[in-house]
PDBQT receptor file of N, H, CA, C and O in Angstrom, charges set to zero:
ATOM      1  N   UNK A   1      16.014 -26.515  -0.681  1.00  0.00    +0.000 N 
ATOM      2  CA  UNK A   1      14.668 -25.978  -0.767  1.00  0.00    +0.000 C 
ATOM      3  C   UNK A   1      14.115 -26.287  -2.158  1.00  0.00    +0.000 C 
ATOM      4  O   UNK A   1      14.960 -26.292  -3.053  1.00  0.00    +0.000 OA
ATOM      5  N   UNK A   2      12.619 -26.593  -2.565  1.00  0.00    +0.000 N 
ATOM      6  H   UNK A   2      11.933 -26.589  -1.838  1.00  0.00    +0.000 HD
ATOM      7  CA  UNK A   2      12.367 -26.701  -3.455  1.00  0.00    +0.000 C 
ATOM      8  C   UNK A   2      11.690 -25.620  -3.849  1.00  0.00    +0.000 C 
ATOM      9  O   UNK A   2      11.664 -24.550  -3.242  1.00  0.00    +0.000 OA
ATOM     10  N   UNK A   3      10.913 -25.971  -5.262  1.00  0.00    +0.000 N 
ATOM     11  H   UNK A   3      10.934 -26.841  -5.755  1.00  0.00    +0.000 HD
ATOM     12  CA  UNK A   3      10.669 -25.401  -5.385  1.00  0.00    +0.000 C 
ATOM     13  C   UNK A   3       9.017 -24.786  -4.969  1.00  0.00    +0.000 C 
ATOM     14  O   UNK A   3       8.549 -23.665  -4.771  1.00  0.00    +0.000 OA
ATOM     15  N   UNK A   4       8.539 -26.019  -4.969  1.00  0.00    +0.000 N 
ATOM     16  H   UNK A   4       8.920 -26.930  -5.130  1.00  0.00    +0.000 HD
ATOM     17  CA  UNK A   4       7.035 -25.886  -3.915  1.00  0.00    +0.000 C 
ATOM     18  C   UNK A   4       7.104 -25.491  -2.505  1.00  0.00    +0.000 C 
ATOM     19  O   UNK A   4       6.076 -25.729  -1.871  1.00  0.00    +0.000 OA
ATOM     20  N   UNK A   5       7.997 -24.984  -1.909  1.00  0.00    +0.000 N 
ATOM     21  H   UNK A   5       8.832 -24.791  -2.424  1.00  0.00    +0.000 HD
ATOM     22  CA  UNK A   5       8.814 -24.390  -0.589  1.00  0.00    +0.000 C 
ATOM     23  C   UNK A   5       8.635 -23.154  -0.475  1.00  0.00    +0.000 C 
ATOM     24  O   UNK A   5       8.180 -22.560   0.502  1.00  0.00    +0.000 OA
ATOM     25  N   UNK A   6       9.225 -22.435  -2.141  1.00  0.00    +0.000 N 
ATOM     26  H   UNK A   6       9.595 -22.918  -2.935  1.00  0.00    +0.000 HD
ATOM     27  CA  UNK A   6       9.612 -20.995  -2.097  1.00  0.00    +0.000 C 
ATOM     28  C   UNK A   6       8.063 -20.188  -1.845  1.00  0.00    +0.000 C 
ATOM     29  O   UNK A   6       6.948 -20.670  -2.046  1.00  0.00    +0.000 OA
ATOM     30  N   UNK A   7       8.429 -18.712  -1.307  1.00  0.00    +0.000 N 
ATOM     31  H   UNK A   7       9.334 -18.320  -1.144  1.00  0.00    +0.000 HD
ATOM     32  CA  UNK A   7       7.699 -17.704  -1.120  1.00  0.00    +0.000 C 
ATOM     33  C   UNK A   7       7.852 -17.003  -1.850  1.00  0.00    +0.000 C 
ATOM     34  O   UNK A   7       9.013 -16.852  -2.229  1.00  0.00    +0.000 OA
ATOM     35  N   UNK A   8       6.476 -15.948  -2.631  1.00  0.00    +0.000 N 
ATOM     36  H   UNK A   8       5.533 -16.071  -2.323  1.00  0.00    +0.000 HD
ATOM     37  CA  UNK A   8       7.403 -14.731  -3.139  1.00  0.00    +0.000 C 
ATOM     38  C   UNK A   8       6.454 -14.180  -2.472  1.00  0.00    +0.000 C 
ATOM     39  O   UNK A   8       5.339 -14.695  -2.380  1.00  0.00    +0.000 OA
ATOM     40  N   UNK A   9       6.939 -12.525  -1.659  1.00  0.00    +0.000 N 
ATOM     41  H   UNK A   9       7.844 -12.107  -1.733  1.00  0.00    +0.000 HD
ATOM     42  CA  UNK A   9       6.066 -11.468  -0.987  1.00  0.00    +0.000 C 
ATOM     43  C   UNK A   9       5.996 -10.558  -2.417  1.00  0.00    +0.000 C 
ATOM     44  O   UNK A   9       6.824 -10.673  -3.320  1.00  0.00    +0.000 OA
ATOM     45  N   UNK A  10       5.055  -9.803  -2.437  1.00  0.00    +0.000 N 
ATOM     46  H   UNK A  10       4.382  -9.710  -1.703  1.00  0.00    +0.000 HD
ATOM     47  CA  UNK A  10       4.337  -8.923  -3.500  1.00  0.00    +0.000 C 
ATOM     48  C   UNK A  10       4.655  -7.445  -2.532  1.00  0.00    +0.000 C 
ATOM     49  O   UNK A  10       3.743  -7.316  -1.715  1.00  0.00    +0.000 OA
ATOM     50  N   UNK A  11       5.480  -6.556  -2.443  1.00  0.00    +0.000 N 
ATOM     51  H   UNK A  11       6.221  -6.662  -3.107  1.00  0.00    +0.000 HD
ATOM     52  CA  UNK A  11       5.348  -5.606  -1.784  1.00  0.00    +0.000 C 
ATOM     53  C   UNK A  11       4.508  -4.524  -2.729  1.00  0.00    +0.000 C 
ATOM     54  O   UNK A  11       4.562  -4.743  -3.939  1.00  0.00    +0.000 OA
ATOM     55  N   UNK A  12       3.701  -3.326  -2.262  1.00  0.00    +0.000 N 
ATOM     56  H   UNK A  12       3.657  -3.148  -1.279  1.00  0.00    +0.000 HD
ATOM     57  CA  UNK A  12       3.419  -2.641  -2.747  1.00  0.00    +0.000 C 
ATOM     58  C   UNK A  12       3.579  -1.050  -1.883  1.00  0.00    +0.000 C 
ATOM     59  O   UNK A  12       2.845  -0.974  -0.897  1.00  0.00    +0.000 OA
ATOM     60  N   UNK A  13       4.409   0.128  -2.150  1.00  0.00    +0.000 N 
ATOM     61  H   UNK A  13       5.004   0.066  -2.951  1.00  0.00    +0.000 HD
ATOM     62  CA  UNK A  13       4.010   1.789  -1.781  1.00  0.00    +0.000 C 
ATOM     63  C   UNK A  13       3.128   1.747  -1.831  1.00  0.00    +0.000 C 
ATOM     64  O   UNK A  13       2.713   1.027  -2.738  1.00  0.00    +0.000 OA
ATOM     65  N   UNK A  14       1.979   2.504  -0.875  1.00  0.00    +0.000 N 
ATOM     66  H   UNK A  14       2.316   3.089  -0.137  1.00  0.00    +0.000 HD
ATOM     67  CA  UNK A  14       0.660   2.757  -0.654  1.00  0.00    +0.000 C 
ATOM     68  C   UNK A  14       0.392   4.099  -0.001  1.00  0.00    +0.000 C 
ATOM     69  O   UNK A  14       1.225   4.610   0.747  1.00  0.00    +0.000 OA
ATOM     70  N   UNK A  15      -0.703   4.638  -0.268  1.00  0.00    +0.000 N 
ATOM     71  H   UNK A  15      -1.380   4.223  -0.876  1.00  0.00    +0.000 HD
ATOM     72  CA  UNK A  15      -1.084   5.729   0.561  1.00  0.00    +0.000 C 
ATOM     73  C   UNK A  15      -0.110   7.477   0.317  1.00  0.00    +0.000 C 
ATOM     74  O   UNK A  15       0.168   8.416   1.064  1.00  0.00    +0.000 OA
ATOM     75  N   UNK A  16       0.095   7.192  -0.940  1.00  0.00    +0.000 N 
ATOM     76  H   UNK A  16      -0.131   6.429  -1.547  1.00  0.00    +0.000 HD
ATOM     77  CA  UNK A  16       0.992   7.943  -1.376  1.00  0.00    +0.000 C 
ATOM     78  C   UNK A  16       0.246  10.292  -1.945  1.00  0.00    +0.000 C 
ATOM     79  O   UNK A  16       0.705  11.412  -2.170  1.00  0.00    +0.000 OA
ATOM     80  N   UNK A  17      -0.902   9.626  -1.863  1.00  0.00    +0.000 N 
ATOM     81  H   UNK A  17      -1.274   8.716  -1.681  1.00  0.00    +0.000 HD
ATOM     82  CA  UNK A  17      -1.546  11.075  -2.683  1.00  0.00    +0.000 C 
ATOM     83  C   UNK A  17      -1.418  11.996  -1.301  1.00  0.00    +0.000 C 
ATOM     84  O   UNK A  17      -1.005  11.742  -0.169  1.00  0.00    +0.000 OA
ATOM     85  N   UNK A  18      -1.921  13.081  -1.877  1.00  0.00    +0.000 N 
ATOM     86  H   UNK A  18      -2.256  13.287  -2.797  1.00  0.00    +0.000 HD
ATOM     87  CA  UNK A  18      -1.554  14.623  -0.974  1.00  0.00    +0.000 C 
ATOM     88  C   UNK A  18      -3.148  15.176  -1.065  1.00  0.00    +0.000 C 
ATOM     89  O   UNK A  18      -3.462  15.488  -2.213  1.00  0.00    +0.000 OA
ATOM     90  N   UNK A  19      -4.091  15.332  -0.161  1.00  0.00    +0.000 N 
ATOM     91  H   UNK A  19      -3.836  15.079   0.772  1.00  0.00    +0.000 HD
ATOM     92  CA  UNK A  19      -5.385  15.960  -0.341  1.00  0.00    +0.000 C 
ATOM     93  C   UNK A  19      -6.206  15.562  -1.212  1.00  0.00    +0.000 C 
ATOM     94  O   UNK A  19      -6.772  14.476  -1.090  1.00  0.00    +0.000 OA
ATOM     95  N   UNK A  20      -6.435  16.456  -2.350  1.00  0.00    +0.000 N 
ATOM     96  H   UNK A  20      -5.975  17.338  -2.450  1.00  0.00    +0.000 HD
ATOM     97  CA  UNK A  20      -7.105  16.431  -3.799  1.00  0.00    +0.000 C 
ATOM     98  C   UNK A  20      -6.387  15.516  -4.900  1.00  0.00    +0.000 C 
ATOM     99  O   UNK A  20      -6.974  15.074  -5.887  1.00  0.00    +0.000 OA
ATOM    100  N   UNK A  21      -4.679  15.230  -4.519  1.00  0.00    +0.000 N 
ATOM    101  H   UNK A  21      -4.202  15.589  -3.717  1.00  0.00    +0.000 HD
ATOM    102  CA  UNK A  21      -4.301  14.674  -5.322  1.00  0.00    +0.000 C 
ATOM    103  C   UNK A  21      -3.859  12.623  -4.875  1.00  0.00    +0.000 C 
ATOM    104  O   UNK A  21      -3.169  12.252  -3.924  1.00  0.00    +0.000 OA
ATOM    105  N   UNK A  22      -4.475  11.798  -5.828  1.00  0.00    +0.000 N 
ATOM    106  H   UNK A  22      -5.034  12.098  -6.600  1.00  0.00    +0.000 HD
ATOM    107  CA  UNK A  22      -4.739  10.815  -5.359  1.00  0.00    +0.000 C 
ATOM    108  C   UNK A  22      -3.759   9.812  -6.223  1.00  0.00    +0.000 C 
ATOM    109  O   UNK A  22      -4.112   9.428  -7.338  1.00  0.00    +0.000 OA
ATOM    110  N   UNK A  23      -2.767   9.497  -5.760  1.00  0.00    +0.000 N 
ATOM    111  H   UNK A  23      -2.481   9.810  -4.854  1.00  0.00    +0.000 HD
ATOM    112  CA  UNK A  23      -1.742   8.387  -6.488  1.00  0.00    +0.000 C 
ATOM    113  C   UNK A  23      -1.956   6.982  -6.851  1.00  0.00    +0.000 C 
ATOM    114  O   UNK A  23      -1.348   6.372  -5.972  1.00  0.00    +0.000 OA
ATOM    115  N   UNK A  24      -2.401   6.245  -7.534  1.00  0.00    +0.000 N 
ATOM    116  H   UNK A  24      -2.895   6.740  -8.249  1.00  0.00    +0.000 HD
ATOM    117  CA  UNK A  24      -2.442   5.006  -7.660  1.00  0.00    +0.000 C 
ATOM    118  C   UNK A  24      -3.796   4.688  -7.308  1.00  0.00    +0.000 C 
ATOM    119  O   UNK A  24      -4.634   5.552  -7.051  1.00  0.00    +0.000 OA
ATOM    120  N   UNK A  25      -4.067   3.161  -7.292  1.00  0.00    +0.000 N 
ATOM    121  H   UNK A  25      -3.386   2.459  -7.500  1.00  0.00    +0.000 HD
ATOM    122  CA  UNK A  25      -5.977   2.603  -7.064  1.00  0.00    +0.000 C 
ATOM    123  C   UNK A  25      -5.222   1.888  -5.438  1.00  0.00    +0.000 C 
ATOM    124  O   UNK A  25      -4.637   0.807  -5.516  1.00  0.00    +0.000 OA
ATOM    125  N   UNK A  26      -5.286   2.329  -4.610  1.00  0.00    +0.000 N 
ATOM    126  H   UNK A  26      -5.760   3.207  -4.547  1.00  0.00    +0.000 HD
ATOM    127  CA  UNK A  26      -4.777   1.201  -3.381  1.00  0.00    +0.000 C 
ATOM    128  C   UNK A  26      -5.731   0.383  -3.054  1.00  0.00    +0.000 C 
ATOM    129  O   UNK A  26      -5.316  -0.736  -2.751  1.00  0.00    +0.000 OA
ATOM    130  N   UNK A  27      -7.125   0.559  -2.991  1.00  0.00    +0.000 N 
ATOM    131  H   UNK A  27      -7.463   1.468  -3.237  1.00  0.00    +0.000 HD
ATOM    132  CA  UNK A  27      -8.185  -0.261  -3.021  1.00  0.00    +0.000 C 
ATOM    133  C   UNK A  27      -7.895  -1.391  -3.995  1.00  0.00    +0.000 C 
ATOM    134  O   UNK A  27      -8.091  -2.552  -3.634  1.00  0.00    +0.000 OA
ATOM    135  N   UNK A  28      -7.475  -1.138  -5.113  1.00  0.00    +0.000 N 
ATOM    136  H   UNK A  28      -7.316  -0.196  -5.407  1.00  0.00    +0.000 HD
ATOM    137  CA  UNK A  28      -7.277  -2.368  -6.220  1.00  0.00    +0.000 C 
ATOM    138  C   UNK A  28      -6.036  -2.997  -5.847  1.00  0.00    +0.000 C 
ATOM    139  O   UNK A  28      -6.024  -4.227  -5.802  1.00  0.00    +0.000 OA
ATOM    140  N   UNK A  29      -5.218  -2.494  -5.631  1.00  0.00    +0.000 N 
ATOM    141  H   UNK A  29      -5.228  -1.494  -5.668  1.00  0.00    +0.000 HD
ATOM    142  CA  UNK A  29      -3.630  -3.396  -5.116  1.00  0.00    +0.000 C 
ATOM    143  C   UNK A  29      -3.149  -3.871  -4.218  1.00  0.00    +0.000 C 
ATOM    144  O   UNK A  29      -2.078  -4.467  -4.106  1.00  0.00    +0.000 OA
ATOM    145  N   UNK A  30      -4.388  -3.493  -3.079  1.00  0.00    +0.000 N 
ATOM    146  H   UNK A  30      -5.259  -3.009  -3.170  1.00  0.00    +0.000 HD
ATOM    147  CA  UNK A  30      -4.683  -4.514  -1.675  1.00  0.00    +0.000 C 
ATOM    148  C   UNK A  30      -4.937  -5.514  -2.053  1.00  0.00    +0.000 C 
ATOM    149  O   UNK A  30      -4.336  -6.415  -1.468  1.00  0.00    +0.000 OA
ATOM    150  N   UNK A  31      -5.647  -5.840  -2.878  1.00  0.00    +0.000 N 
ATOM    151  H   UNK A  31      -6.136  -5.108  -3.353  1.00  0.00    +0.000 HD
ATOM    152  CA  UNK A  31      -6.679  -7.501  -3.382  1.00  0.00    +0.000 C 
ATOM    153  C   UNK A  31      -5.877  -7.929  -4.378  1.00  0.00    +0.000 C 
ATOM    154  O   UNK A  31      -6.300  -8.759  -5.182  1.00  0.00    +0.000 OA
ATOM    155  N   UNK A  32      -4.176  -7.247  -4.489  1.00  0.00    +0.000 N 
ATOM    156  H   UNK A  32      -3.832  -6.573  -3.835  1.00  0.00    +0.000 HD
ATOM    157  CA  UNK A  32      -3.148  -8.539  -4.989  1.00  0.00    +0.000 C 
ATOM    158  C   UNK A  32      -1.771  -8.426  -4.188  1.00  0.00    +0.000 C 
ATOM    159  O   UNK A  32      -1.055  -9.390  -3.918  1.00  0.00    +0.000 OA
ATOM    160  N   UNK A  33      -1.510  -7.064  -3.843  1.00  0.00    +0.000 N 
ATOM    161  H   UNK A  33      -2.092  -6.282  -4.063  1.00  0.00    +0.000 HD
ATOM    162  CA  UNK A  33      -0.257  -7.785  -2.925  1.00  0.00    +0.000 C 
ATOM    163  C   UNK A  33      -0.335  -8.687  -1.846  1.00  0.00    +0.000 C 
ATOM    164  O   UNK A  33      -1.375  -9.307  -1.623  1.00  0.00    +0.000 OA
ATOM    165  N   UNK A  34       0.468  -8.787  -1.301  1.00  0.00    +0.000 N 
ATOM    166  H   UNK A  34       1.313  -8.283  -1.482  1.00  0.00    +0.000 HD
ATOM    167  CA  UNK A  34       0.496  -9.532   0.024  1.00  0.00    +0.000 C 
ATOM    168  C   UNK A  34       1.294  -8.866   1.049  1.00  0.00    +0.000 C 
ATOM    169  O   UNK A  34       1.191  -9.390   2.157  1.00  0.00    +0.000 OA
ATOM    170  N   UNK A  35       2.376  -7.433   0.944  1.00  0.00    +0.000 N 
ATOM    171  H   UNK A  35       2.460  -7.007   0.043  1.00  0.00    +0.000 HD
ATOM    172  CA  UNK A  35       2.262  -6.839   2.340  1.00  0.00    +0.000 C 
ATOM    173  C   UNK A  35       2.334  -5.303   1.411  1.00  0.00    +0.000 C 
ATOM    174  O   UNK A  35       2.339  -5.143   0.190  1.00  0.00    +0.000 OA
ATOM    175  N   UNK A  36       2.376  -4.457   2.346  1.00  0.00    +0.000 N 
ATOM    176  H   UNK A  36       2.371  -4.587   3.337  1.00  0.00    +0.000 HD
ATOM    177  CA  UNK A  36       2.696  -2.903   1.722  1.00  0.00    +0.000 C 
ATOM    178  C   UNK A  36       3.142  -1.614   2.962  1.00  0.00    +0.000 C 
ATOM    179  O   UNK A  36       2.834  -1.270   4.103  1.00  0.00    +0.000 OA
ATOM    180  N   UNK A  37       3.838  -1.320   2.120  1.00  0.00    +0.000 N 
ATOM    181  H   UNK A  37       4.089  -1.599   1.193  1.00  0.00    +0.000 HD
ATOM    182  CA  UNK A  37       4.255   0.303   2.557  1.00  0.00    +0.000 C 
ATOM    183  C   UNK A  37       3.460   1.126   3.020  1.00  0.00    +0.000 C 
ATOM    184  O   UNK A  37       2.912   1.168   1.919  1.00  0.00    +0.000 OA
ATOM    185  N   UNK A  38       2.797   1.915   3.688  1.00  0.00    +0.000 N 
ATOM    186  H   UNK A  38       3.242   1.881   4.583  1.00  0.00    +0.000 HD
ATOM    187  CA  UNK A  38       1.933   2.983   3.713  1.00  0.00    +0.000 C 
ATOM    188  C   UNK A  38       2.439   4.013   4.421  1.00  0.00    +0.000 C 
ATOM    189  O   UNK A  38       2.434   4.189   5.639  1.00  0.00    +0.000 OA
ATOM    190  N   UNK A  39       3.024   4.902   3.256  1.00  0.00    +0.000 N 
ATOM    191  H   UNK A  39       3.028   4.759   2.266  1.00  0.00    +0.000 HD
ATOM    192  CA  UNK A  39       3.088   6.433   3.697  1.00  0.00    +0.000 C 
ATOM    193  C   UNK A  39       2.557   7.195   5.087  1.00  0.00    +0.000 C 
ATOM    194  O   UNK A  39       1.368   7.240   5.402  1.00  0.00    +0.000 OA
ATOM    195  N   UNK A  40       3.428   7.667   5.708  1.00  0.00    +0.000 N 
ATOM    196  H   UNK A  40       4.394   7.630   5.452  1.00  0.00    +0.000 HD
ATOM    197  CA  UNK A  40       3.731   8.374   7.012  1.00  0.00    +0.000 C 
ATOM    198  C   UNK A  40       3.333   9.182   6.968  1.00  0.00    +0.000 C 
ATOM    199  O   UNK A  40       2.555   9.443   7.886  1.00  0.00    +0.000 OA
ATOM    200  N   UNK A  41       3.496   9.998   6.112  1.00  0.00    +0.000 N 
ATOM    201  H   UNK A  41       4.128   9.786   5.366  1.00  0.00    +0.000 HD
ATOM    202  CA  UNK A  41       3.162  11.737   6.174  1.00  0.00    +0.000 C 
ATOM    203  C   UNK A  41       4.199  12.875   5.538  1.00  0.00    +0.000 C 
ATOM    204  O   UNK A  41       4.118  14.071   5.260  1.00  0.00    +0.000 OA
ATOM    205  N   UNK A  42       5.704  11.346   5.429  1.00  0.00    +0.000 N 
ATOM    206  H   UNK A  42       5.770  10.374   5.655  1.00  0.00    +0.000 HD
ATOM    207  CA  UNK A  42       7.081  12.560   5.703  1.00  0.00    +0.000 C 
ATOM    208  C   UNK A  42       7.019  13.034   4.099  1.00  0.00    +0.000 C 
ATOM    209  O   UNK A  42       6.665  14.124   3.651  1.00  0.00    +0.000 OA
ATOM    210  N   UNK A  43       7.331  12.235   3.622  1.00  0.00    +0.000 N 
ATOM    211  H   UNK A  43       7.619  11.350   3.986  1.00  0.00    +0.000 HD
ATOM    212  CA  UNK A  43       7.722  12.793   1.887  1.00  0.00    +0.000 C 
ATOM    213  C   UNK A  43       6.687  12.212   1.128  1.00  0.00    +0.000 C 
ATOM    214  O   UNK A  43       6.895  12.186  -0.085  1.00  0.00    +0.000 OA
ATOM    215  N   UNK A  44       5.354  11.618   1.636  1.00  0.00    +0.000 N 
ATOM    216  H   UNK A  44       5.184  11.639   2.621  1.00  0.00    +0.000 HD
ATOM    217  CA  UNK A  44       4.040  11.574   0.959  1.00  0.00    +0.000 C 
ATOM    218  C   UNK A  44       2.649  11.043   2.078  1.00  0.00    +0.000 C 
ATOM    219  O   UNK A  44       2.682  10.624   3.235  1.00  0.00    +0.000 OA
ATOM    220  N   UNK A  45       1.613  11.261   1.225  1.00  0.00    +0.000 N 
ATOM    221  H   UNK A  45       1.587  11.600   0.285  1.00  0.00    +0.000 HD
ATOM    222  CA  UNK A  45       0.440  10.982   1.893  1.00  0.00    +0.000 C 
ATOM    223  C   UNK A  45      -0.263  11.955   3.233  1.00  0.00    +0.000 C 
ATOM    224  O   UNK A  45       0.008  13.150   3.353  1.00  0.00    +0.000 OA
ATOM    225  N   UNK A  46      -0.959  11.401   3.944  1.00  0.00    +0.000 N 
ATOM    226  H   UNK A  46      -1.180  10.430   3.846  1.00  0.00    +0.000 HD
ATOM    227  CA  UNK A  46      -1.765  13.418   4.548  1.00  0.00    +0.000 C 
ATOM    228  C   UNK A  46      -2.557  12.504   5.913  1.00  0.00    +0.000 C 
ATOM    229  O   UNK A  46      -2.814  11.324   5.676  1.00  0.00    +0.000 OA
ATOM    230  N   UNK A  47      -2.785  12.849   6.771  1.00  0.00    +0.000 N 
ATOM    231  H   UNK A  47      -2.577  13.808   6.964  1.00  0.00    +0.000 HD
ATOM    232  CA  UNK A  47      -4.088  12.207   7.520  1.00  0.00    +0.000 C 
ATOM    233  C   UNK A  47      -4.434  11.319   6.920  1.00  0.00    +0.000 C 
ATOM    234  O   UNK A  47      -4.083  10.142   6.834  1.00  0.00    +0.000 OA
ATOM    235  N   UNK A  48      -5.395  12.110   6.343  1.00  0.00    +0.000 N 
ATOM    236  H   UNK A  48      -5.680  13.066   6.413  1.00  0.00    +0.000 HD
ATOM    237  CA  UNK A  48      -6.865  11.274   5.800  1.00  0.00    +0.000 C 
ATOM    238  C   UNK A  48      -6.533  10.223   4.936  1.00  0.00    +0.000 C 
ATOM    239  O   UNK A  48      -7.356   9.308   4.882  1.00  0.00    +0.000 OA
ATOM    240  N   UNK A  49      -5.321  10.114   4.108  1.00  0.00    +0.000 N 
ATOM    241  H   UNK A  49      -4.653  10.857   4.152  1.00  0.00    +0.000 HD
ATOM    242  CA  UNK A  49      -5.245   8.962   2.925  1.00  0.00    +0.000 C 
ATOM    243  C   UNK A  49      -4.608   7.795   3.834  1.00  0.00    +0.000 C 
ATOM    244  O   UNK A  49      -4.826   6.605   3.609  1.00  0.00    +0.000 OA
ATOM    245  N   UNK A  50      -3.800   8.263   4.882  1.00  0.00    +0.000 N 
ATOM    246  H   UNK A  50      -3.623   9.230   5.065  1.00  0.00    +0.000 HD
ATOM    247  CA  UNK A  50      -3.361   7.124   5.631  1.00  0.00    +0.000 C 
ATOM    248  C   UNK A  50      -4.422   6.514   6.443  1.00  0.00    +0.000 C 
ATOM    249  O   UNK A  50      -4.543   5.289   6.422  1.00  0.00    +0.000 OA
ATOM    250  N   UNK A  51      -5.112   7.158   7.073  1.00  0.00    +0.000 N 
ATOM    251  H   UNK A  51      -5.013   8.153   7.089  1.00  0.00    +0.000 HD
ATOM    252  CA  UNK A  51      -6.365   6.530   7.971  1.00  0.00    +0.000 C 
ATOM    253  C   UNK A  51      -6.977   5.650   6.791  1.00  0.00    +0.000 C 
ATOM    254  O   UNK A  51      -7.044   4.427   6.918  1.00  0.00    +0.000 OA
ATOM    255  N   UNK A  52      -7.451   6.338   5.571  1.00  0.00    +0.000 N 
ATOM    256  H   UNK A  52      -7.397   7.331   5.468  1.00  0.00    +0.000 HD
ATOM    257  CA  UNK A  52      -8.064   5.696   4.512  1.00  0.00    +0.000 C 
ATOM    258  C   UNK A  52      -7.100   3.796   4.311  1.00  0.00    +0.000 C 
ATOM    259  O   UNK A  52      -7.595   2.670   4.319  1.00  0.00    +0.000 OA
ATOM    260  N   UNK A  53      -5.883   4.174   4.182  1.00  0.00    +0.000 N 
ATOM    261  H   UNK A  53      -5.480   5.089   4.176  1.00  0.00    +0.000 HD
ATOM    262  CA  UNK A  53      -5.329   3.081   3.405  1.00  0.00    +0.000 C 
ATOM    263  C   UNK A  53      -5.100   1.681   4.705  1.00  0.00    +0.000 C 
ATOM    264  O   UNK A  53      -5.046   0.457   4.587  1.00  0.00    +0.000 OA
ATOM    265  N   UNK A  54      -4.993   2.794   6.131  1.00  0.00    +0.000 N 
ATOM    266  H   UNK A  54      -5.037   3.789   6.227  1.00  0.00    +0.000 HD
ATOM    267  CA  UNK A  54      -5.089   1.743   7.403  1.00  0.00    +0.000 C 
ATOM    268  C   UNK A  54      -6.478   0.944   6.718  1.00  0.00    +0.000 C 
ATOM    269  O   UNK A  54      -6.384  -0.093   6.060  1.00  0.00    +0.000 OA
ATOM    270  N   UNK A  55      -7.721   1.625   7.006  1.00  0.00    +0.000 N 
ATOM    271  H   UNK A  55      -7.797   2.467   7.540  1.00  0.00    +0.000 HD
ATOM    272  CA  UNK A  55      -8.894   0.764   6.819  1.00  0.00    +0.000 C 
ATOM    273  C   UNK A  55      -9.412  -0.463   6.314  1.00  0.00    +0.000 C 
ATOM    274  O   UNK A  55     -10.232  -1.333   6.606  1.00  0.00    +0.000 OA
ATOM    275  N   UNK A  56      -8.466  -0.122   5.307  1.00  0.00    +0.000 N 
ATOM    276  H   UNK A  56      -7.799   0.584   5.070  1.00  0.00    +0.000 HD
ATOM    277  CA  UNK A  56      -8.919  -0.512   4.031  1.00  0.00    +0.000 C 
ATOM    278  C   UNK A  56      -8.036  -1.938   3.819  1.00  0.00    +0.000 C 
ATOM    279  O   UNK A  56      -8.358  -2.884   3.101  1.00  0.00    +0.000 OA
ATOM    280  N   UNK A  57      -6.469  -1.775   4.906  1.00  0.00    +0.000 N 
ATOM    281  H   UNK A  57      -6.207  -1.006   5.490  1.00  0.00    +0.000 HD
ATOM    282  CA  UNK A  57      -5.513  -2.954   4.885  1.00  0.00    +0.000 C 
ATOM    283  C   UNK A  57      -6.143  -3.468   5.937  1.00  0.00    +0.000 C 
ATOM    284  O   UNK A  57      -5.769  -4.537   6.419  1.00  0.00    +0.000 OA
TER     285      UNK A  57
């Protein structure tokens, strides 16, 4: 493989805040990763920030 071959994926956690409280710019780190995480509900993020961060990916 060369080196004009290789891939690198950019992962990014997303969708991480709780209500009022808002973790990170995910709007800004959509327009450089290339795939991401987005929080479930279990040990972060709420409804609304996940619907938000669906949208928005």
């Amino acid at each position: 493989m060369t080196a004009s071959e290789l891939q690198v994926d950019i992962n990014s956690d997303m969708g991480e805040g709780f209500g009022a409280y808002k973790l990170g710019d995910d709007a800004a780190i959509l327009d450089i990763v290339s795939s991401a995480n987005v929080a479930c509900g279990f040990h972060a993020g709420d409804p609304e920030i996940m619907a938000v961060t669906f949208s928005m990916a």
